[in-house]
MARTIDO-552225 format. One record per residue (C-alpha): residue in three letters; x, y, z. Coordinates in pm, whole numbers. Layout:
+------+--------+--------+--------+
| code |   east |  north |     up |
+------+--------+--------+--------+
|  ala |      X |      Y |      Z |
...
+------+--------+--------+--------+
***
This chain:
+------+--------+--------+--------+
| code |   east |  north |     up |
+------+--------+--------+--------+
|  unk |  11870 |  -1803 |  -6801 |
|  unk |  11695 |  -1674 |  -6499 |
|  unk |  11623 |  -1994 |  -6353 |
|  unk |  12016 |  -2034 |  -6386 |
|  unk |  12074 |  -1706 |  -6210 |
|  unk |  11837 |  -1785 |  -5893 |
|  unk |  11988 |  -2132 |  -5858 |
|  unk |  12353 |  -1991 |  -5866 |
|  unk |  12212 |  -1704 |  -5625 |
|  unk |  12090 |  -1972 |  -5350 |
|  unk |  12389 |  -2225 |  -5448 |
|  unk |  12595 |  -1889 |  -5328 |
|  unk |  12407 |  -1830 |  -5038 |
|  unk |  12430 |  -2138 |  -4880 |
|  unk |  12805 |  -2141 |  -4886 |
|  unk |  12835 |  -1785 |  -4806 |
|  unk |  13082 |  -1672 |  -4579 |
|  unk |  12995 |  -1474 |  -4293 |
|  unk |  13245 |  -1160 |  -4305 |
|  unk |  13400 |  -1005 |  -3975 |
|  unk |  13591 |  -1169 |  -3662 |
|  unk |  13508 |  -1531 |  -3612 |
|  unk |  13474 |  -1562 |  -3215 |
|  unk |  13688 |  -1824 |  -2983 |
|  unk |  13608 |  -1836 |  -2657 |
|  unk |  13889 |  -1646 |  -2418 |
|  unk |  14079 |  -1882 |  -2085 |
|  unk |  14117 |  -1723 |  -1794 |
|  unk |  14472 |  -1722 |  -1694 |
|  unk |  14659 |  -2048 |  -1521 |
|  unk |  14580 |  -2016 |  -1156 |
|  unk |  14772 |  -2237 |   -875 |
|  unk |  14506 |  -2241 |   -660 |
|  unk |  14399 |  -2029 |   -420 |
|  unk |  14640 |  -1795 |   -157 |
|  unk |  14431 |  -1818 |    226 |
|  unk |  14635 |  -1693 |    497 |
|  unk |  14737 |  -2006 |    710 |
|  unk |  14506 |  -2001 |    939 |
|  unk |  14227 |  -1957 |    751 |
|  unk |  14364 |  -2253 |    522 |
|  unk |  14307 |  -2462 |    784 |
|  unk |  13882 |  -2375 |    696 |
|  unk |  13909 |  -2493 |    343 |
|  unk |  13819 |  -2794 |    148 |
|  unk |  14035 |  -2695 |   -178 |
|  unk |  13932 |  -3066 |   -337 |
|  unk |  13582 |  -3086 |   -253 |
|  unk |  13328 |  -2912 |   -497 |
|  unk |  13155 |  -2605 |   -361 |
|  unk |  12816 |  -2628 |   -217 |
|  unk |  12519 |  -2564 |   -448 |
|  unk |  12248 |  -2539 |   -210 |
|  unk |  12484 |  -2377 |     85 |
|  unk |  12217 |  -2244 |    296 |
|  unk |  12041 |  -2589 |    349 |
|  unk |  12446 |  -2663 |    541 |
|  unk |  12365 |  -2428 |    799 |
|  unk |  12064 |  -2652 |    961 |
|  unk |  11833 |  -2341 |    984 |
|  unk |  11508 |  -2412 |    805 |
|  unk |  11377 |  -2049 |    861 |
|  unk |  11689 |  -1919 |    668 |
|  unk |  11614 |  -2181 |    430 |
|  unk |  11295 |  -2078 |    364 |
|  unk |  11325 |  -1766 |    299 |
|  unk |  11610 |  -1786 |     67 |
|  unk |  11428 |  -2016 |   -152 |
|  unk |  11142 |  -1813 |   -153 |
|  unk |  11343 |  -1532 |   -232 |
|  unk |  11452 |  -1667 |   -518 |
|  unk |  11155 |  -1692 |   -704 |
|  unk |  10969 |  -1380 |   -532 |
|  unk |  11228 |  -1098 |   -523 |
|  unk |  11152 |   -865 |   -696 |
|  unk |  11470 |   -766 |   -854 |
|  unk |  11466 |  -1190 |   -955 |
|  unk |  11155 |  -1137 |  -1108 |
|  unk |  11263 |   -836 |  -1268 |
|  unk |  11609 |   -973 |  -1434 |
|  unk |  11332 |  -1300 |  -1556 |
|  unk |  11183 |  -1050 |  -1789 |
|  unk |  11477 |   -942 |  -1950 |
|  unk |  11552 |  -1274 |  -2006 |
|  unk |  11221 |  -1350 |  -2212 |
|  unk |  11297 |   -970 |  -2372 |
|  unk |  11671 |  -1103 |  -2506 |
|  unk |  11492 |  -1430 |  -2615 |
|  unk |  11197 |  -1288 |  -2828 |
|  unk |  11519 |  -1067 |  -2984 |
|  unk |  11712 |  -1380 |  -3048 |
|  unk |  11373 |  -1530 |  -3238 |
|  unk |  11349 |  -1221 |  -3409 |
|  unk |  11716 |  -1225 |  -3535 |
|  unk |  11669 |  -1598 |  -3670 |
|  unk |  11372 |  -1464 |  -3803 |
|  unk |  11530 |  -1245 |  -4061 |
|  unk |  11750 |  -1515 |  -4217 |
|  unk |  11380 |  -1642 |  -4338 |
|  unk |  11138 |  -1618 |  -4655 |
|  unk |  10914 |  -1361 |  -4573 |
|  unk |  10539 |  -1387 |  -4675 |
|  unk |  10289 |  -1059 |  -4712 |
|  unk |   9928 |  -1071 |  -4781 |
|  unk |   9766 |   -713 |  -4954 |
|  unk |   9456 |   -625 |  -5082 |
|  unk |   9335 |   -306 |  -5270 |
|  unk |   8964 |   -180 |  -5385 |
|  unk |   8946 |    112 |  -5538 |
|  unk |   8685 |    411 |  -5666 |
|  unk |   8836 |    660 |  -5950 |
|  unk |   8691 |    942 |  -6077 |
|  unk |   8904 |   1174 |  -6362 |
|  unk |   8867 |   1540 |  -6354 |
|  unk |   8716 |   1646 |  -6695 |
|  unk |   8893 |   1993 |  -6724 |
|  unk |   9241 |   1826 |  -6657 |
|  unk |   9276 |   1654 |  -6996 |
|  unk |   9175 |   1673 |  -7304 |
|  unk |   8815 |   1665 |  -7386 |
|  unk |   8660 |   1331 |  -7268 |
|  unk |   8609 |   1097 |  -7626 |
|  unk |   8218 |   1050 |  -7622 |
|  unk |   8147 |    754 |  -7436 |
|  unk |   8485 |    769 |  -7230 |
|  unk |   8408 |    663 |  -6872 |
|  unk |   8556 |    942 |  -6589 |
|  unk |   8510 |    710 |  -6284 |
|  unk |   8661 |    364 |  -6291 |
|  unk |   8727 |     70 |  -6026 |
|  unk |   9053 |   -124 |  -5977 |
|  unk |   9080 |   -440 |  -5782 |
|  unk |   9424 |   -614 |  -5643 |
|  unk |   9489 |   -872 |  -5415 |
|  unk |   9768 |  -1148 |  -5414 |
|  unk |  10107 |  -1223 |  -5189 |
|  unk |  10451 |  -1120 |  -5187 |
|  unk |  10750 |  -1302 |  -5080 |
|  unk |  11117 |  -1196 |  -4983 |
|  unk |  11415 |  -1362 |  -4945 |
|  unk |  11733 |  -1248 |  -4790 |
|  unk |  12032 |  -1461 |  -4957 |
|  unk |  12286 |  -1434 |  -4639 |
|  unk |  12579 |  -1465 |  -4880 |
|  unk |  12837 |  -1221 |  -4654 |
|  unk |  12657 |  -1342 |  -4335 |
|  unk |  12573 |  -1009 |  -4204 |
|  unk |  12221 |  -1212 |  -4052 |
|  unk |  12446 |  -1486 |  -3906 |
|  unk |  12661 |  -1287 |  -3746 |
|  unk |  12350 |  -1106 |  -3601 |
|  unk |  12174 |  -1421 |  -3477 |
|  unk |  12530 |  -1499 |  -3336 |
|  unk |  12469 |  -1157 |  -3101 |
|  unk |  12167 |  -1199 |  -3022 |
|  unk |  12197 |  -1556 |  -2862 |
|  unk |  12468 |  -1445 |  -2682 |
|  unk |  12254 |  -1131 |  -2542 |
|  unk |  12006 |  -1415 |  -2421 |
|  unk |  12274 |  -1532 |  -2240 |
|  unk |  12379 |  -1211 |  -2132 |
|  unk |  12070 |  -1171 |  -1957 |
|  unk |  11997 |  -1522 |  -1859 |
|  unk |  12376 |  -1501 |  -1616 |
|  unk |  12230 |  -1144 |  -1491 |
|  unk |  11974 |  -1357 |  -1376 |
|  unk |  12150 |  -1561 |  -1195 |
|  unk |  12376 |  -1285 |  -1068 |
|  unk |  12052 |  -1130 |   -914 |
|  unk |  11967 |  -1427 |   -729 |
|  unk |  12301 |  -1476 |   -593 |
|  unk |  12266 |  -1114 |   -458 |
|  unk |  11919 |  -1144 |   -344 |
|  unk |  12085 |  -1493 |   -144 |
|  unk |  12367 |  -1302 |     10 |
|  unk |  12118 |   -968 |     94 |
|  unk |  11872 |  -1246 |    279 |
|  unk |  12197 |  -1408 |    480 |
|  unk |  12338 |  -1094 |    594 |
|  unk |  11984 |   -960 |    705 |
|  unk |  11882 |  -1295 |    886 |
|  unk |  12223 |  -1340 |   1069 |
|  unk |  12192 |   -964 |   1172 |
|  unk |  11846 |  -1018 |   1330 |
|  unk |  11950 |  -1335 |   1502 |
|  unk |  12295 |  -1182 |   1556 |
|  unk |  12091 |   -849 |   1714 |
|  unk |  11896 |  -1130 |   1899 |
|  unk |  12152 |  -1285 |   2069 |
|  unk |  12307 |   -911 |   2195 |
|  unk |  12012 |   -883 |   2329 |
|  unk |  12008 |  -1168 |   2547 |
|  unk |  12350 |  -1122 |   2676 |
|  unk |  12278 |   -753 |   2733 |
|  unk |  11968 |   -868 |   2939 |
|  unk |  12176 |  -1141 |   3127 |
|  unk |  12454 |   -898 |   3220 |
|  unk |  12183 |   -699 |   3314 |
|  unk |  12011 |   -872 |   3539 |
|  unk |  12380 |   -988 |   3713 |
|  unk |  12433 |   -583 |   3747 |
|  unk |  12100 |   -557 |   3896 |
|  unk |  12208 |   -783 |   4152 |
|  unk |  12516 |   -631 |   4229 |
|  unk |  12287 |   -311 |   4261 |
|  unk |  12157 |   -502 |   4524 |
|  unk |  12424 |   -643 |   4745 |
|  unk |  12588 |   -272 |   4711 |
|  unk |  12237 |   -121 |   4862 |
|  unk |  12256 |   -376 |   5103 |
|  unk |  12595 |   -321 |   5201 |
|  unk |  12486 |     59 |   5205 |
|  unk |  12209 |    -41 |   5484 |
|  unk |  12429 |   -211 |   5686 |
|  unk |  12667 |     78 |   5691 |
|  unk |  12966 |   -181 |   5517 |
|  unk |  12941 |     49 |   5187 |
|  unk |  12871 |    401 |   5072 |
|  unk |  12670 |    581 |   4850 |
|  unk |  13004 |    570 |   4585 |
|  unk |  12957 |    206 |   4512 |
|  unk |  12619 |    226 |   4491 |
|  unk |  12649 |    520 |   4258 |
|  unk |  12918 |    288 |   3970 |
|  unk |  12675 |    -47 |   4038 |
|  unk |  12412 |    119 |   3923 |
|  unk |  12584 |    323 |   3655 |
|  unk |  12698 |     15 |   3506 |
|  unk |  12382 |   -144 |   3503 |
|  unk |  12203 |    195 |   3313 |
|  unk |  12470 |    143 |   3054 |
|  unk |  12334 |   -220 |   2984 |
|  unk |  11993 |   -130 |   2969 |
|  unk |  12076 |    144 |   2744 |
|  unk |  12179 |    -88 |   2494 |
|  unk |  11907 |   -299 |   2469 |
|  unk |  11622 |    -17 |   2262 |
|  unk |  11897 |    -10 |   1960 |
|  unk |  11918 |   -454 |   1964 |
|  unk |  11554 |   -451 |   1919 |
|  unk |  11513 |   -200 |   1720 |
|  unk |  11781 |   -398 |   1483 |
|  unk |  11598 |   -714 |   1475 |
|  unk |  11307 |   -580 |   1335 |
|  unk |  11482 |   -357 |   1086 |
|  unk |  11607 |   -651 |    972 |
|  unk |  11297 |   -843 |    937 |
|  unk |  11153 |   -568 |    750 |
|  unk |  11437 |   -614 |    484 |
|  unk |  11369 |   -971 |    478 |
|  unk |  11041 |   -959 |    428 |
|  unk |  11087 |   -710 |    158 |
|  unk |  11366 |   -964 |     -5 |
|  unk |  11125 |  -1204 |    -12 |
|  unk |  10816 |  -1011 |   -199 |
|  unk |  10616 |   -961 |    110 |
|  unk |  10498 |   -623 |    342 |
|  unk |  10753 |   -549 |    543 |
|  unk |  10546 |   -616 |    864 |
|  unk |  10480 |   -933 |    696 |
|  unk |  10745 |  -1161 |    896 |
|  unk |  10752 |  -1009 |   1233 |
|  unk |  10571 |  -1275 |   1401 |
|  unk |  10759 |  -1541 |   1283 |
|  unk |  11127 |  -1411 |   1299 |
|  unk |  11120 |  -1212 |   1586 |
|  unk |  11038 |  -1524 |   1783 |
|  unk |  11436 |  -1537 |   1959 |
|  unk |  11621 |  -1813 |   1753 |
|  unk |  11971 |  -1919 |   1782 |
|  unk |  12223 |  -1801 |   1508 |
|  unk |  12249 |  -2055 |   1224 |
|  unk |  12560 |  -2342 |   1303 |
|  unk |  12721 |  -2426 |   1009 |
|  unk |  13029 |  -2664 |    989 |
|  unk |  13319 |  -2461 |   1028 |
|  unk |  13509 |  -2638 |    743 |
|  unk |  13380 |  -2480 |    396 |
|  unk |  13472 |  -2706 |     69 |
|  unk |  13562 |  -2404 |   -209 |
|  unk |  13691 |  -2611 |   -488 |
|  unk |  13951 |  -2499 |   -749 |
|  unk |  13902 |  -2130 |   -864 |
|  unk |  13888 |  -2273 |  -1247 |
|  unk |  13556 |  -2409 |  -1136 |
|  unk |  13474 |  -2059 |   -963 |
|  unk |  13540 |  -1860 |  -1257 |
|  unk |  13274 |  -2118 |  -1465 |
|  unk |  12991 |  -2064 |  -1227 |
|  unk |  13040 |  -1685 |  -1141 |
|  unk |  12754 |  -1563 |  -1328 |
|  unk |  12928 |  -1189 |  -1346 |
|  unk |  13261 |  -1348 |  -1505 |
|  unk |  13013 |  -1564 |  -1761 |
|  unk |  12783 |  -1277 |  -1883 |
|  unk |  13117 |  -1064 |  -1937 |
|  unk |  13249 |  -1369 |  -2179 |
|  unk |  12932 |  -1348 |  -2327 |
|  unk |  12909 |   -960 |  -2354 |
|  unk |  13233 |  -1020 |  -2551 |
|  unk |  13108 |  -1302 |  -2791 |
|  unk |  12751 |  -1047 |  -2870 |
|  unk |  12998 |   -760 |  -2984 |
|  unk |  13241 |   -934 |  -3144 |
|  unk |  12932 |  -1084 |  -3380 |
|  unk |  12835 |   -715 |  -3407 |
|  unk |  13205 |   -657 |  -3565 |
|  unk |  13073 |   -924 |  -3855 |
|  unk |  12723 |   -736 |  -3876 |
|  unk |  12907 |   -412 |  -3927 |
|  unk |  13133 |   -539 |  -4157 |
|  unk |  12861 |   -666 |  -4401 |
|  unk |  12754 |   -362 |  -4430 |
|  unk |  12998 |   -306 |  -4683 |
|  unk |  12909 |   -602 |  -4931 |
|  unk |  12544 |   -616 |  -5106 |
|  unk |  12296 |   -726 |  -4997 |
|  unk |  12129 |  -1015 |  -5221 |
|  unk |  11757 |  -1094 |  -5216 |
|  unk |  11502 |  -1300 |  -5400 |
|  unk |  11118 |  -1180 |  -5474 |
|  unk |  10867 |  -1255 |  -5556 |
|  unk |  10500 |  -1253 |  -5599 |
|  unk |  10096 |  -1359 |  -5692 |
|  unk |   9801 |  -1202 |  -5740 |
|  unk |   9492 |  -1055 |  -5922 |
|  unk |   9433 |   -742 |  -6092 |
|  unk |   9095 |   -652 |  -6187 |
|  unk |   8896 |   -338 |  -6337 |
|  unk |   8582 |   -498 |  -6218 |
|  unk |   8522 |   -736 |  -5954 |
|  unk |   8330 |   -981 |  -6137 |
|  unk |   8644 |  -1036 |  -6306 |
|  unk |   8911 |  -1084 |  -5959 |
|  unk |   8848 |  -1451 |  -5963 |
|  unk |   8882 |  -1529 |  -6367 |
|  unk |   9196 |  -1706 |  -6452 |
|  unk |   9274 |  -1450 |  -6735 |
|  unk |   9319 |  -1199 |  -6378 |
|  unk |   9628 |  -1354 |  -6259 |
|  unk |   9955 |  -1192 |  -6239 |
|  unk |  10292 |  -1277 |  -6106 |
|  unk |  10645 |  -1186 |  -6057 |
|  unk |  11014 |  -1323 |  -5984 |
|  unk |  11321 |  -1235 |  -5981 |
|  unk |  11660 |  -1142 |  -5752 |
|  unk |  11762 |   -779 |  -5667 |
|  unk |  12062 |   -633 |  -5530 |
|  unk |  12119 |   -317 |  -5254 |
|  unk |  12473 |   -197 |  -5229 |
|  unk |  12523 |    114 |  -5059 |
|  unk |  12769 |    225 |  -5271 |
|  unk |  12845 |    619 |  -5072 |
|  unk |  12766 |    678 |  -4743 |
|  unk |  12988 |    907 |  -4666 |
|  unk |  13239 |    702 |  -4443 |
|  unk |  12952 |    633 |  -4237 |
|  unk |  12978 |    222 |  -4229 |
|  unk |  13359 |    194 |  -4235 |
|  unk |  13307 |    412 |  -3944 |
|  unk |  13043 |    191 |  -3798 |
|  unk |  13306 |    -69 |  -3833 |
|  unk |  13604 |    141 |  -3642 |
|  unk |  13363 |    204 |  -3291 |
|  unk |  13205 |   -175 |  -3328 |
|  unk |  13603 |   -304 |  -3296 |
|  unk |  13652 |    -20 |  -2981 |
|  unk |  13302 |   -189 |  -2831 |
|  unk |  13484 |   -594 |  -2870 |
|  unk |  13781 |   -446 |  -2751 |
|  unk |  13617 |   -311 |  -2467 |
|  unk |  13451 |   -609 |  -2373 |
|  unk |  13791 |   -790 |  -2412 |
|  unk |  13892 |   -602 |  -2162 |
|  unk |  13576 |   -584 |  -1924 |
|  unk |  13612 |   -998 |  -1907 |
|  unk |  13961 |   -972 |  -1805 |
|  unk |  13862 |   -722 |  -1503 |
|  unk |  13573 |   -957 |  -1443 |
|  unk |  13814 |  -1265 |  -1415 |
|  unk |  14074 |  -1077 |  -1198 |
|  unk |  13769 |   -920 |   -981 |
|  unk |  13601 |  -1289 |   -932 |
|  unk |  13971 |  -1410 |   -795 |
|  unk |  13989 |  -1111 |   -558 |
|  unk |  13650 |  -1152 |   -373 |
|  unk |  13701 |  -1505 |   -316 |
|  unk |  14040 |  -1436 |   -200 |
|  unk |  13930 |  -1172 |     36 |
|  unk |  13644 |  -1355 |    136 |
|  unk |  13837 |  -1641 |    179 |
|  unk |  14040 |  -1409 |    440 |
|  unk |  13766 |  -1244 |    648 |
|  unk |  13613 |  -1578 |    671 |
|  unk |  13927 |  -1746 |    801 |
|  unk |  14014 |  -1489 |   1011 |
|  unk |  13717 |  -1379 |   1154 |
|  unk |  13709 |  -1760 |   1263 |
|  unk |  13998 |  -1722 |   1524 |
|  unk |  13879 |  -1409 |   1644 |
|  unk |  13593 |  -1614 |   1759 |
|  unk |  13800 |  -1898 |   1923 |
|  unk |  14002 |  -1588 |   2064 |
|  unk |  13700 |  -1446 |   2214 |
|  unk |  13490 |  -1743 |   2356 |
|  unk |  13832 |  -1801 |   2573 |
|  unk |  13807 |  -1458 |   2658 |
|  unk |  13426 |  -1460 |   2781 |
|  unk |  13509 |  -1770 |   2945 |
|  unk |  13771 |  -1618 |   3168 |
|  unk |  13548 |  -1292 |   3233 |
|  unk |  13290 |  -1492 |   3374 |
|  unk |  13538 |  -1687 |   3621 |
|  unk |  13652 |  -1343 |   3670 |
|  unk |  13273 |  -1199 |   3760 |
|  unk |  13240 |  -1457 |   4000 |
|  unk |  13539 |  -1416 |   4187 |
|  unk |  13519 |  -1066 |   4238 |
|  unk |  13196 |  -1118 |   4370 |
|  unk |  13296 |  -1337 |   4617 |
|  unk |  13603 |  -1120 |   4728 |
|  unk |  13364 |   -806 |   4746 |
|  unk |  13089 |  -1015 |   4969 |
|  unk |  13321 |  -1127 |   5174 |
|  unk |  13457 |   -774 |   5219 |
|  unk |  13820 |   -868 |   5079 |
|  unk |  13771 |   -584 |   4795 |
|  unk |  13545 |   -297 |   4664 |
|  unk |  13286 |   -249 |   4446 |
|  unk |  13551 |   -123 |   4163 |
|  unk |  13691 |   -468 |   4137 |
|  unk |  13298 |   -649 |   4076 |
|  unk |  13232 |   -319 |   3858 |
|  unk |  13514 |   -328 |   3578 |
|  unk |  13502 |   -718 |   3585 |
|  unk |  13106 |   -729 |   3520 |
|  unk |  13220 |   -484 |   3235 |
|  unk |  13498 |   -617 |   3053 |
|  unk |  13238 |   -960 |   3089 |
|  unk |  12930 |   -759 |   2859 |
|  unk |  13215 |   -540 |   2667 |
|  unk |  13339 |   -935 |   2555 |
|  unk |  13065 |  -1139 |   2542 |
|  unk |  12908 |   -839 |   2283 |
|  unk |  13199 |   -889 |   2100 |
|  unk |  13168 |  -1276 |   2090 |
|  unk |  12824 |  -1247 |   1948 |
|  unk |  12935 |   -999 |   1679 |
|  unk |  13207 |  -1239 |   1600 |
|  unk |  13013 |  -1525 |   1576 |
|  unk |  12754 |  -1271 |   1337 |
|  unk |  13031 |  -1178 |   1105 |
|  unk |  13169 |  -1563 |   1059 |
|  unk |  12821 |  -1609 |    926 |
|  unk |  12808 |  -1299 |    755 |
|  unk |  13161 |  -1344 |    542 |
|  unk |  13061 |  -1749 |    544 |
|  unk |  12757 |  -1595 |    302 |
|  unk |  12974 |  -1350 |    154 |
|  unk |  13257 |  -1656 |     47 |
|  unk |  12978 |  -1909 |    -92 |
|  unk |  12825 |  -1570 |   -306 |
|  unk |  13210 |  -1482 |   -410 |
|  unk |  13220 |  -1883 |   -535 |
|  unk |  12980 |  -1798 |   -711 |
|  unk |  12736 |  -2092 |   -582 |
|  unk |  12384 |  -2055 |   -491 |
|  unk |  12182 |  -1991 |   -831 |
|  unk |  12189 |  -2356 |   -953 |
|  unk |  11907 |  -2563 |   -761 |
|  unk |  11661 |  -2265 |   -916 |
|  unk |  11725 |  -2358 |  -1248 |
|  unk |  11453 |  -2430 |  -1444 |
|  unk |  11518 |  -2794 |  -1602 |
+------+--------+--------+--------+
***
């Protein structure tokens, strides 16, 4: 009879049902594609596949460098790693549970009976005794509601949780090192145009002194020459001073000192040179690899499980135990077959009144999937506006350059003939002033456009969600 009872208890078990929601995977929304303005349209490669390794594009092998040793050094990478091997050894524990369990115990033990406790002690009657145990006991949890399922289910999908905030960290740590290394070289270049208008200032400093000497000029145009030119220098302390911030931050990005990288990126570079034309791909294929939109999904999937683990809270809880051993009074006897004991059998745990307490359990664990429900679907619609914006800024910020390098173009022309008008005496130093002026007041702005286009050009491939995969551990 009891062997019929165990076997109907396993038979049961392994065709248990596991209680609670079962999960199916939510779509995002149908999506036409994406909405650039038209001129930055004109940027995109809709039908091409999004670069994985973007950075090695930009033909830079500093930047590339140091965002690939960012990505394994960072410490915020490195960080985000060990919560991945924390959600891991909880999945193993979870699957754990849904196995026999196996215990080892031993006991030795002195006794010694008080005399005035009890009745008078027969003659003979021994008042100290040993005892002597030692065997194994087993457990089994029969998973007949699937309350240990539905908890393995929540677990692997807090693995994965933590395995796309990995990835989410390196994307950042790739977008932080981009932004910091096209600042520095951006802060570089300034610098060099500042220096150049400079030093064409200084010579209009010059021919207005001269002039002076010669009694052609006055102390007024020598007075706005070299006004102008104080307002250039000025400049330059707060360009340097920005390049090695930055280097600092990249250095720390990448695990190091900050003073660690000075030598090697304060050397003047040029600012990376991409291809202007970025291939973006179809947002479906954004929304699989944005690691933010993919832990949400899987936020979702660990607390709808939790809904099932909840819910078995309800039902009993089945298990089967067992055990082996010795019992002895002396130990000359622990290893005697006559010693032996043993025992087998199911049991049964059904909390029966709590109080309300589980079904209310149940009631916040559906508010918590819910939630997350609702979490993905901001994730989703978030992911779609980033790339869309970044889409914008990058498109945009693109004619602004074009816009500009025609404008630099005709300041210089413009430089150069007001310094051949005011040589020659055909105009003042006004006209060779506001000209040199509107040429550094443009060609700043030309290198700040040219930063930002690299900038947002980081910003779009992080909003794509691209970057994390060649650091994937095969």
């Amino acid at each position: 009879m009891k062997r019929r009872v165990l076997l109907f208890l396993v038979a049961l078990a392994a065709a248990g049902c596991a209680v609670g929601p079962n999960y199916t995977k939510p779509q995002p929304g149908p999506n036409a594609g994406w909405h650039p303005s038209p001129k930055a349209a004109a940027l995109l490669a809709a039908e091409a596949k999004a670069d994985a390794a973007w950075w090695r594009t930009w033909g830079d092998p500093t930047l590339t460098a140091l965002i690939e040793q960012a990505a394994r050094n960072n410490h915020d990478v490195r960080l985000a790693g060990t919560r991945v091997q924390e959600a891991r050894a909880m999945f193993s524990g979870a699957g754990a549970a849904g196995l026999p369990s196996l215990e080892a115990s031993g006991t030795a033990q002195r006794q010694g009976r008080s005399e005035n406790a009890w009745m008078p002690a027969a003659p003979g009657l021994k008042t100290q005794s040993s005892y002597y145990d030692a065997g194994f006991d087993a457990s089994w949890e029969l998973d007949i509601f699937g309350g240990v399922q539905r908890s393995k289910e929540a677990a692997a999908a807090r693995a994965q949780v933590a395995e796309e905030e990995q990835r989410g960290a390196i994307l950042r740590v790739q977008g932080e090192v981009a932004r910091a290394y096209t600042a520095l070289r951006g802060a570089q270049k300034r610098y060099a145009v500042a220096v150049k208008n400079k030093e064409l200032q200084a010579k209009t400093l010059q021919v207005a002194r001269q002039r002076q000497k010669a009694g052609e000029g006055g102390a007024f145009e020598v007075a706005r020459a070299e006004a102008q030119l104080r307002i250039t220098e000025a400049a330059l302390p707060n360009l340097a001073a920005e390049a090695r911030v930055n280097a600092y931050a990249l250095a720390v990005l990448t695990g190091q000192q900050p003073q660690a990288l000075l030598e090697t990126l304060l050397a003047e570079k040029p600012l990376p040179a991409p291809k202007d034309l970025v291939p973006v791909g179809l947002p479906s294929e954004m929304l699989r690899r944005r690691p933010d939109v993919q832990a949400a999904e899987r936020q979702l999937a660990a607390e709808t499980a939790d809904v099932g683990v909840a819910v078995a809270d309800l039902f009993p809880r089945f298990f089967l135990t067992g055990g082996v051993g010795v019992e002895a009074l002396a130990f000359s006897d622990v290893f005697r077959g006559n010693s032996g004991t043993y025992a087998l059998g199911p049991s049964i745990r059904w909390p029966l009144f709590q109080g309300g307490a589980v079904r209310a359990r149940i009631r916040a664990q559906k508010a918590q999937a819910e939630g997350a429900a609702i979490a993905y679907e901001k994730a989703v619609l978030v992911a779609l506006q980033e790339a869309e914006s970044a889409l914008v800024r990058y498109g945009e910020e693109a004619v602004t350059r074009k816009v500009l390098a025609k404008g630099a173009a005709a300041a210089r022309q413009a430089v150069a003939i007001a310094g051949q008008r005011y040589r020659a005496g055909e105009d003042n130093i006004l006209a060779v002033v506001d000209a040199e002026r509107e040429l550094a007041t443009v060609e700043d702005a030309l290198a700040l456009s040219e930063t930002r286009m690299l900038t947002n050009l980081a910003g779009l491939y992080k909003a794509l969600g691209g970057g994390w995969e060649p650091f994937e551990k095969k």
